[in-house]
LOMILUM-996853 format. One record per residue (C-alpha): x, z, y. Coordinates in steps of 0.2 Angstrom, whole numbers, plus 5000, padded with zeros to 4 digits. Example, Ala and Ser with C-alpha at 12.3 -4.5 7.8 and 13.67 -1.06 7.14 Angstrom:
2
506250394978/506850364995/
END
This chain:
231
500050005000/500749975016/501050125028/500850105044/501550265059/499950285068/500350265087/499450395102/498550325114/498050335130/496150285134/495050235117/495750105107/495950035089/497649995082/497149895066/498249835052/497649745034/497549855018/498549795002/497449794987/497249954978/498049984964/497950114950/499250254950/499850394937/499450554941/501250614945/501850754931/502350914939/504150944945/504851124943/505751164958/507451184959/507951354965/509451294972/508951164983/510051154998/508251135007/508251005024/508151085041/506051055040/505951065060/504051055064/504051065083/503950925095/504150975112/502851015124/501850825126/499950855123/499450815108/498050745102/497250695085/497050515078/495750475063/496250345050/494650235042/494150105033/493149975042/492849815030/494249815020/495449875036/496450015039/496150085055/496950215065/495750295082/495750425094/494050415095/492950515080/492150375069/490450355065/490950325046/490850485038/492450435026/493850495038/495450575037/496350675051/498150645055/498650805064/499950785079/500350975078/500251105066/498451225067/499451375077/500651265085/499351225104/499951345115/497951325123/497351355108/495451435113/495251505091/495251675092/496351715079/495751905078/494051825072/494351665063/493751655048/494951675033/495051585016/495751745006/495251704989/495551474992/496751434980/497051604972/497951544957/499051434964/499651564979/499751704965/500851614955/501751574969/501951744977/502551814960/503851674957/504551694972/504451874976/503351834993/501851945000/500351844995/499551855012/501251785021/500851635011/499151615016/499451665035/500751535035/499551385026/498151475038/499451415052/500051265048/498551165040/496951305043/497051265022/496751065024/497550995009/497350815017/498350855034/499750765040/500550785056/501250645066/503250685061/502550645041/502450825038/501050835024/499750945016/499451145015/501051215020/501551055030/503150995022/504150865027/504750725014/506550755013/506050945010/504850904999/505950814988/507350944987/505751064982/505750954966/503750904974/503350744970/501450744978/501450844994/499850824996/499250904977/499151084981/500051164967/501451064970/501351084990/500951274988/502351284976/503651194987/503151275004/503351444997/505051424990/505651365006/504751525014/505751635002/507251535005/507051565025/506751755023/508251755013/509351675026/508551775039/508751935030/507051955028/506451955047/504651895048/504651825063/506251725063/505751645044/504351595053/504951525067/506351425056/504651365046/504151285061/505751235072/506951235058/508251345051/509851275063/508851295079/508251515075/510251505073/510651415088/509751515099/509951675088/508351715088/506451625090/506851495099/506251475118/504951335113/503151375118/502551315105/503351405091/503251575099/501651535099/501651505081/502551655077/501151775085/499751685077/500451695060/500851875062/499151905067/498451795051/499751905041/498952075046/497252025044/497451925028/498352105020/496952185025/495652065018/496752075000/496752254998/494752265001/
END
């Protein structure tokens, strides 16, 4: 299928692009994760542009990408930043809903594998995909816990978008974080979103609106999701 990098634009329009035929794929087999993968530096922030979403469709045999919300009810929404990530953000994240028992196998096994608070992991999917399996954002970071390809791949995922897999993979690279961080919350978190190298850089979050931002939303998600567990 030909993949096309949705461009933003800036009054309504349609960029359009023909579909290759579908053809049937194999389910993939599950991949194991490697526990020493060196991991990529999976950097999820982008500045401080607006951002804005885009809806990909299709529209008699076309692929089409909009930033206008289709009438067809058969859409996908390509996120250009992760849930948290909008510093203008009007959720109320001491009220929004929770998804604490969505995907309870998967994030049990997951937390147990690799020695993680189950409630970090769901704050952190809360955060980066408000638990939309389907989302991508605009630097090809995909699923759940939004991991970017080269990531993935190291991760031993070989369909981001399948939620054991992406569940698996993101949490891995959270353990790996807390490792390097020595097991400071708040600067795994913030190496989640603007990667590992740039916490280091600035030796500590960095100064980037957005992922501070990020940081105090999933802390928040954090404290509420350990209090829905335990009830």
């Amino acid at each position: 299928m030909l993949v096309l990098q949705p461009k933003v634009i800036a009054q309504p329009a349609v960029v359009v692009a023909p579909s290759s035929p579908s053809k049937s794929v194999s389910k993939p087999k599950w991949v194991k994760p490697s526990k020493t993968a060196s991991f990529s530096d999976q950097s999820l922030n982008t500045g401080n542009k607006p951002k804005r979403k885009i809806y990909q469709y299709e529209q008699g045999g076309i692929t089409t990408f909009s930033n206008i919300v289709p009438d067809s009810a058969d859409f996908e929404v390509l996120l250009y930043d992760c849930f948290a990530c909008q510093v203008n953000s009007q959720v109320d994240w001491h009220r929004i809903p929770l998804f604490a028992s969505k995907h309870s196998d998967f994030v049990s096994d997951a937390a147990e594998q690799f020695d993680l608070d189950p409630a970090l992991i769901r704050a952190v999917i809360h955060a980066e995909s408000a638990f939309n399996a389907k989302a991508r954002s605009k630097v090809g970071a995909i699923g759940l816990m939004q991991l970017m390809p080269a990531t993935a791949k190291e991760l031993g995922v070989s369909d981001a978008y399948d939620i054991k897999q992406n569940i698996w993979g993101g949490s891995q690279y959270l353990a790996y974080l807390l490792k390097r961080f020595d097991n400071d919350i708040d600067l795994a978190c913030a190496a989640y979103n603007a990667g590992p190298t740039t916490v280091t850089k600035y030796q500590g979050i960095p100064p980037y609106p957005e992922t501070q931002a990020y940081v105090e939303r999933v802390k928040i998600l954090l404290k509420r999701y350990r209090t829905a567990l335990q009830s």
